[in-house]
Each structure stands twice: as structure tokens, then as C-alpha cells.
N, C-alpha and C positions, 0 to 999 in steps of 0.2 A: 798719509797713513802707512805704517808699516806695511809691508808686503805679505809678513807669517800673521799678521794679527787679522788681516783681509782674508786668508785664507784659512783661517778655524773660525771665522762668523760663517763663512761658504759651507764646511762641514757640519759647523751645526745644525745649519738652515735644511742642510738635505738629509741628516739624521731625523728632525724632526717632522718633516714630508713623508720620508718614508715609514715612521711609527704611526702618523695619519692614515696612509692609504692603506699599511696592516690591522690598525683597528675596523675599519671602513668593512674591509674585505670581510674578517671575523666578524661582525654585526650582521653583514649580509649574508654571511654563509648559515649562521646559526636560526637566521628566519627564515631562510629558504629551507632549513634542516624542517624545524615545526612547521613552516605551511606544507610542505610535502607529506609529513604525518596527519595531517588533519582534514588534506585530504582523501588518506588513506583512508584512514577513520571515516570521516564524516558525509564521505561521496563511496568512493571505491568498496570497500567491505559492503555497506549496506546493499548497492545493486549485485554483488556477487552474491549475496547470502541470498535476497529477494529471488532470482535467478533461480540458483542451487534447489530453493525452497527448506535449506537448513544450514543450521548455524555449524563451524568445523567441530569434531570433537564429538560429534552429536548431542551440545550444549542444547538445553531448553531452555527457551527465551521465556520468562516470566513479566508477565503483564502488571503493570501495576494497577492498582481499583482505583477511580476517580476520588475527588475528595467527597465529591457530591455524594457516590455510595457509602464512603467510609470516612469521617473526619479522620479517624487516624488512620487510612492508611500513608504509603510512603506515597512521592513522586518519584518523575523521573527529570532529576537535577541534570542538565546540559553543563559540560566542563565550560569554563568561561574566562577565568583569572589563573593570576599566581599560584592561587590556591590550591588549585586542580592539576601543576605541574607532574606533582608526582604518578598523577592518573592517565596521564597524555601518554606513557610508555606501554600499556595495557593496551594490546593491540586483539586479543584476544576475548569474547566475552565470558563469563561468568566469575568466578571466585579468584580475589586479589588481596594482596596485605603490604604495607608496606609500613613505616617505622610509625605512623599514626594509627595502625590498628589495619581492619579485615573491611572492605569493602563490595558491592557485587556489581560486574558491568555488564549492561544491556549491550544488544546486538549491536543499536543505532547510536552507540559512543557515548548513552547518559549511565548514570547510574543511579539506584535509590539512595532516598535522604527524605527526610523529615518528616519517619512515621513507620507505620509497621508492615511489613510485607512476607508472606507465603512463598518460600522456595523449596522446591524438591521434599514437600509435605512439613516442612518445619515452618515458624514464625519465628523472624528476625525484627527487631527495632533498629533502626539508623538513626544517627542523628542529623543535625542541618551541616555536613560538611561530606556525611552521605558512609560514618565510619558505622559498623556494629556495637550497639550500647549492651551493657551487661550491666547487672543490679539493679536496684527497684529506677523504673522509669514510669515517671507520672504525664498523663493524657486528660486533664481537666479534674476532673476529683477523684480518679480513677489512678491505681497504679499497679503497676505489672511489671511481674519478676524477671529476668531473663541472666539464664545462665552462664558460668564464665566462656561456656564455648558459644553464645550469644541468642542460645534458643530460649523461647518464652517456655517457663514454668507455672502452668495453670494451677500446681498443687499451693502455690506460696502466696498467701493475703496478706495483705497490711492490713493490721486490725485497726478497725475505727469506731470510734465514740461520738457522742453528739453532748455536749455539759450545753445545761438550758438552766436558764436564771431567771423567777417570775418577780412578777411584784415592784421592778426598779423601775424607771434607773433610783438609785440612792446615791449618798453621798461620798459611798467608795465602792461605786463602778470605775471611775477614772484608771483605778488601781487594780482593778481588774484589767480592764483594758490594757495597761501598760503592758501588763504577764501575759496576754496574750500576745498582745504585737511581738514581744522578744520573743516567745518562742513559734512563731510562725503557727498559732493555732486559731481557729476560730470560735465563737459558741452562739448560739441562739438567743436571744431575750424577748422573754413574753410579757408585754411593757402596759401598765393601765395609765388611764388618760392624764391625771390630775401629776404625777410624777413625768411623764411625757413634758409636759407644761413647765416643769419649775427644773428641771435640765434637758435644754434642747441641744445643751453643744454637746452631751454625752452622746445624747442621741442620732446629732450625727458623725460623731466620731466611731462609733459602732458602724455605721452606714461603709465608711470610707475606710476601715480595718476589713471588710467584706463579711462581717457577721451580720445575721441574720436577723431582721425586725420581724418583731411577735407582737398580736396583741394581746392582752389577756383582759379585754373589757375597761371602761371607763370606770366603774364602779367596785367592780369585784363584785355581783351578784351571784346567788346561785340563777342560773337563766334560767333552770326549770319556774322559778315562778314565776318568771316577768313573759308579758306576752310578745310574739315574736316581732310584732312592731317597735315593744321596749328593746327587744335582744339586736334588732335591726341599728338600735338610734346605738347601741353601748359601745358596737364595733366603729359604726360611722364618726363617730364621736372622736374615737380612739384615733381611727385614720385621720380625719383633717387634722389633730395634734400631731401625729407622726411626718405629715405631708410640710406641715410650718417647719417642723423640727431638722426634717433630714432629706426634706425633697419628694418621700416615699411612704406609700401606704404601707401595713402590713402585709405578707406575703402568707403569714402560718398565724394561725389562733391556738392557745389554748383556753379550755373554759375552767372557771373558777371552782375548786372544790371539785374538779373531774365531771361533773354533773352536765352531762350533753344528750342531745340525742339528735337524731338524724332533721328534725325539722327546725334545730337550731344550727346545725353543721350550714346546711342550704341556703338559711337565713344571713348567717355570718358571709357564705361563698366563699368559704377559705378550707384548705385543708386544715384538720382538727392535730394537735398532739400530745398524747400522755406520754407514759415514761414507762420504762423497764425497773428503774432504781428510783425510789425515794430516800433522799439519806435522812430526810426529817431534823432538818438544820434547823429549821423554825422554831421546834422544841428544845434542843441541846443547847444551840445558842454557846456553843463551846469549841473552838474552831480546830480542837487535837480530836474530839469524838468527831466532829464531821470531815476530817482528815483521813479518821480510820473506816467511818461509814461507805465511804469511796474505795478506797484503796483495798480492803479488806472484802468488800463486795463481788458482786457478779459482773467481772468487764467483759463478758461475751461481745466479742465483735458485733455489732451494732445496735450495742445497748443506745438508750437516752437518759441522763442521769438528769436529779432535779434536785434544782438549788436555790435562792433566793438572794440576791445580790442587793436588798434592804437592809441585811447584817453585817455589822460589820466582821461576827466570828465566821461565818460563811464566805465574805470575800476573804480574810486570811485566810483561811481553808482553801481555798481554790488556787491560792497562790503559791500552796507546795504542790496542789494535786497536779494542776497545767504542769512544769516543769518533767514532775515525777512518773505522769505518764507517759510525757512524750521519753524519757527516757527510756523506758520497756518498750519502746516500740508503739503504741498507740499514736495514729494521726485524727486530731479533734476536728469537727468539722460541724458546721449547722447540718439542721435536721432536713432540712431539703438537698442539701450536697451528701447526707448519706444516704438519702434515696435515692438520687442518682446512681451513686456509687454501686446502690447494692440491686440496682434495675428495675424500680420502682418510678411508673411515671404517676404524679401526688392528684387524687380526683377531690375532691368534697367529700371527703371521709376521715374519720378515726384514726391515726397508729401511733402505737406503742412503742417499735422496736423495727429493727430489721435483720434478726436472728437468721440464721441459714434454718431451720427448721421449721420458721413461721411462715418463712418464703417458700418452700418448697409444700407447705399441707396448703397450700392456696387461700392463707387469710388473710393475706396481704394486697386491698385495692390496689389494682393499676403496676402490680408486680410484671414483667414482662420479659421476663426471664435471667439466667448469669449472665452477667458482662463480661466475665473473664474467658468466658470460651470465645478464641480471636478465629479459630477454624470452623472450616463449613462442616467439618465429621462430627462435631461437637465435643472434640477434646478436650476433655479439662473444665466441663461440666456437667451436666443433665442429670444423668442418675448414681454419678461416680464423685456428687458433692456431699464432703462428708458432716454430718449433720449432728455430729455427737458434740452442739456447742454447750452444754451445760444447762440448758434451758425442757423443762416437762411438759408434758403436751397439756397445751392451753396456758401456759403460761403468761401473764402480761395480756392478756384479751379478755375480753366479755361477747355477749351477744348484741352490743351495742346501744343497749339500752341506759348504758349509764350508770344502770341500779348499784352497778360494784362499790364496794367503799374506795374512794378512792382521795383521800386528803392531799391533797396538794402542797400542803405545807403551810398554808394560809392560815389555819385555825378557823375553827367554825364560829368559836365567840369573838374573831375579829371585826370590829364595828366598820361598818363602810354606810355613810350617812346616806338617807333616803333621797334627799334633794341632791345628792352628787357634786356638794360646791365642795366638802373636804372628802377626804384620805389617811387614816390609819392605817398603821401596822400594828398597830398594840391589841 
């Protein structure tokens, strides 16, 4: 073999050794760089501060709340991954930012994430990467505003509705349904037995959309006449139909004709619900008037509107309202996710509404105070909740007794046969 040819394999060979043992070196230099940091961080700093008995700066160390005391408060996220590269230089604790936004570091090298936390008298939200959230941030059915410099604003509600449909399922629930899934809304259906029975796959597609199962009797009685053994079998009745149907008993009743009272509430053992709005679709039967009966109405934040999803002009109706509300801003939600929302835990009782004005005069079972106040001073509720929602005092309530008129939309001269084997809506 040539002698110059023998002698550029030799150069290559030790060109290439030596690119080896400089990668080698840079690999190992750049992890001795991080473990030397982490153990700054994660050993060093802590028994210095521990020691000191405070942090440099005279930074206050913020505790985060258990989840146990607070679902939503934040944790404290330990760095772990890649992810947290850009956090590993933060050698310092409190307030950081870097090109993903404003983050806060604990003494002990975590920092909050995924949830809300109390610094230096403000409320901050984090998200799960542990950055500051701004604009509406939702916590289960709850949601809360927080501003661009990432403090929570107790003045800012998302308004919420509750649309509730008796009497179905019918033949264009399905189409209801659909308008709801697109627009990420929900609503309630207060369902009688014999309709139960002749669509069960509506019924449980409601179930798995996360809307809410109602009953509203097997029959449709007025229960004032039936004795409370009859009001016993109409609910029982209705459930085992719902349970074949969707897996699930009713969780909410409404009674037929609004005609209840308290030894039929106990009877049923379900919370009761009327409405704030009647659009009296049942009568119009005309789906631009009950388009406008809605829209043109009283949407005070936590009304309950009523509808009947047996017509076909009331589910077109509903098909622009779903859309049209949630465009202004309204989030639709079942009537037990607006009591949650509005601080309402639900007993064996009555309700209408959950008005800020009917919450605050105390007529509201199982009310349990504002959700929105995240501080222990009670900022951002108590007696600085403003209650001018359009609603007169006593509005939407009785004394429980029933006696109020209250048509449901049913019609009084709608036949529901004695023996319970058929079902009208005529």
C-alpha cells in the first residue's frame, strides 16, 4: 500500500479520537455544570436558609394549601424534566419570568402549578407547567377572572343559565343534542316515564354529553291529588326507566303543572325545580316567538329557563338560542352545576333561580355562601356583592306551598290517561 495513502488513514483515525474524547469531555462537563446547580438548589440553599432562619432579600416563603383544604389550591411542582430547564437558573426564590411567561420559586427549588395561590395579599392561578394564567380560568363549573398582570378579579362573573326541556325525550331531542355538543353547552331534561321507554339511546346520550337527568313523573299528574304512595310509585317508576335507559336515576325532579309541596318534595327525595322564565312554547308552538321569548327576556345570571323539547318549534328555537347565547357571553349549564357554581349545596327543597339577590335575602336552601371570594379577608364578596341583577324582591319564589300559578307549559287540558299505559302531549 502506498506510503501517503497509509498516512491520511493514520490522520483520520486521530482526528476522529480526538473529536470523540472532546465530545466526551463537553457531555461531562455540562452535567457536572447541572449536578453542581442542583445541588446548590436542592441541598445547599435549603440548610442555609433553614440555618439563617430566612430567605435572602427578606423574600417570604409562601405555603401552598393542601389539596385536601382547597381542590383548587396550587402545589408545589418539583423541577424534574426538560421542561423545567429554563427554571434550573433561578437560583434565587420568589418572582421569575422567562419567555413562557411569570412564574413564582419556592425556597426549597419547587414552584407553584396547578391551581390557585395567595402571594403577598394577591391571588394568582398557575397553570400545570407552574406559568401565571390571565383571563377567564375554569375550576369545575366555576370560573374566575384573572387580570393581565395575573391577579384574580372577584368583580368579573361569567354569566350563567340553566335551559331545562320537560316532557321528552321526543323525536327532535337528537337535534337538540347535537347543538349542544358543538357548542360545549349543557342543559337539563325533566324526562316522564313512558317517553323514557320509547327513546333510551337519547336518553343515554344526554347521560354521556354530561347533561342532566330529570324526572318529571311517569304520568304527568298533578301530585297534589295522588296520595303520596302514588307520588312515590310515579318517581320510582320514572327511575327504573332512566336506570335501563342510561345506567342512572334521576338526580333533580320537576313536578308537573309546578304543583308541589313539601311532603311531596321528601316523598320524591330529590331536589325540586321550577324556573325564573317561562317562554310558554307549548302555546306558540312557533319557533321565531319562542326565539324571541328567550332572547328578549330576563337572562339575569342564574336564571332557569323552560322549555319543552316535545316540539318540534321549540327545539328549532333552541337551536339559534344555544349558539346566540353563548356568543354574549353566557355559559349553559345543568341546574345542579349552577348551584354549585353559585354556592348552593341542593337539600330536598324547591328552587327557582340563583339570582345574586335571592342568594344574599337567605331563600335559598343550602346557599353556603360566594364561591368567588378565593381570600380569607373576604375580598371580592360578602356585602360588596352587587345585587342590582334586575330581579324585585320575591321575585320567582312562593312560600312553598305550591299554590302560585305556575303552568309549566304542559296545559292543563293535556290528557295523561289514568291507567299510565299511554302519553299525550296533545
Amino acid at each position: 500500500m502506498d506510503k501517503r495513502v497509509l498516512r491520511e488513514r493514520m490522520r483520520r483515525k486521530k482526528r476522529q479520537l480526538l473529536i470523540r474524547k472532546l465530545t466526551t469531555l463537553g457531555i461531562g462537563g455540562i452535567g457536572a455544570i447541572l449536578l453542581v446547580v442542583f445541588i446548590i438548589r436542592g441541598v445547599i440553599l435549603p440548610i442555609v436558609h433553614s440555618v439563617g432562619g430566612k430567605e435572602p432579600g427578606n423574600t417570604v416563603e409562601v405555603q401552598a394549601q393542601t389539596a385536601e383544604a382547597d381542590p383548587n389550591a396550587a402545589i408545589r411542582q418539583p423541577l424534574k424534566g426538560q421542561g423545567d430547564v429554563g427554571k434550573v437558573s433561578a437560583m434565587t426564590p420568589g418572582w421569575h419570568e422567562d419567555e413562557n411567561g411569570r412564574w413564582y420559586q419556592n425556597a426549597d427549588g419547587t414552584y407553584f402549578a396547578q391551581g390557585f395561590q395567595e402571594i403577598d395579599g394577591t391571588t394568582y392561578s398557575f397553570d400545570n407547567n407552574g406559568y401565571v394564567q390571565t383571563g377567564w380560568v375554569s375550576k369545575g363549573v366555576r370560573d374566575y377572572f384573572f387580570n393581565d398582570d395575573g391577579s384574580y378579579n372577584p368583580n368579573e362573573r361569567r354569566k350563567m343559565l340553566a335551559l331545562t326541556f320537560d316532557d321528552g325525550p321526543g323525536e327532535h331531542t337528537p337535534e337538540l343534542l347535537d347543538c349542544l355538543e358543538e357548542n360545549n353547552a349543557r342543559a337539563t331534561f325533566f324526562m316522564v316515564g313512558p317517553n323514557v321507554q320509547a327513546h333510551p339511546e337519547t336518553v343515554k346520550r344526554m347521560a354521556e354529553l354530561g347533561c342532566e337527568i330529570g324526572s318529571h313523573t311517569w304520568d304527568h299528574y298533578n301530585l297534589k291529588t295522588l296520595s303520596l304512595d302514588q307520588v312515590k310509585k310515579q318517581f320510582d317508576d320514572t327511575d327504573d326507566a332512566l336506570i335501563a335507559a342510561c345506567g342512572q336515576p334521576a338526580s333533580v325532579a320537576r313536578a308537573p303543572f309546578g304543583e308541589w309541596n313539601q311532603d311531596i318534595i321528601d316523598t320524591a327525595d330529590k331536589p325540586f325545580f321550577m324556573w325564573t322564565m317561562d317562554t310558554l312554547d307549548w302555546q306558540l308552538l312557533d319557533a321565531d316567538a319562542d326565539y324571541n321569548a328567550v332572547m328578549n327576556g330576563d337572562l339575569t345570571d342564574g336564571s332557569i329557563i323552560l322549555m319543552h323539547d316535545i316540539h318540534e318549534p321549540s327545539v328549532n328555537a333552541a337551536l339559534r338560542i344555544i349558539p346566540d347565547l353563548v356568543a354574549q357571553g353566557y355559559k349553559l349549564v345543568t341546574v345542579s352545576e349552577l348551584a354549585e357554581a353559585k354556592g348552593v349545596k341542593l337539600q330536598n327543597a324547591s328552587y327557582f333561580g340563583f339570582w345574586d339577590s335571592t342568594l344574599a335575602s337567605g331563600e335559598v336552601a343550602g346557599y353556603e355562601g360566594d364561591p368567588n371570594d378565593l381570600s380569607d379577608s373576604g375580598s371580592g364578596g360578602g356585602d360588596e356583592t352587587d345585587l342590582s341583577d334586575g330581579s324585585s324582591e320575591g321575585d320567582g319564589l312562593d312560600d312553598g306551598s305550591g299554590e302560585d300559578d305556575y303552568s309549566d307549559g304542559s296545559g292543563d287540558d293535556e290528557e295523561y290517561l289514568d291507567d299510565g299505559s299511554d302519553y299525550t302531549d296533545e
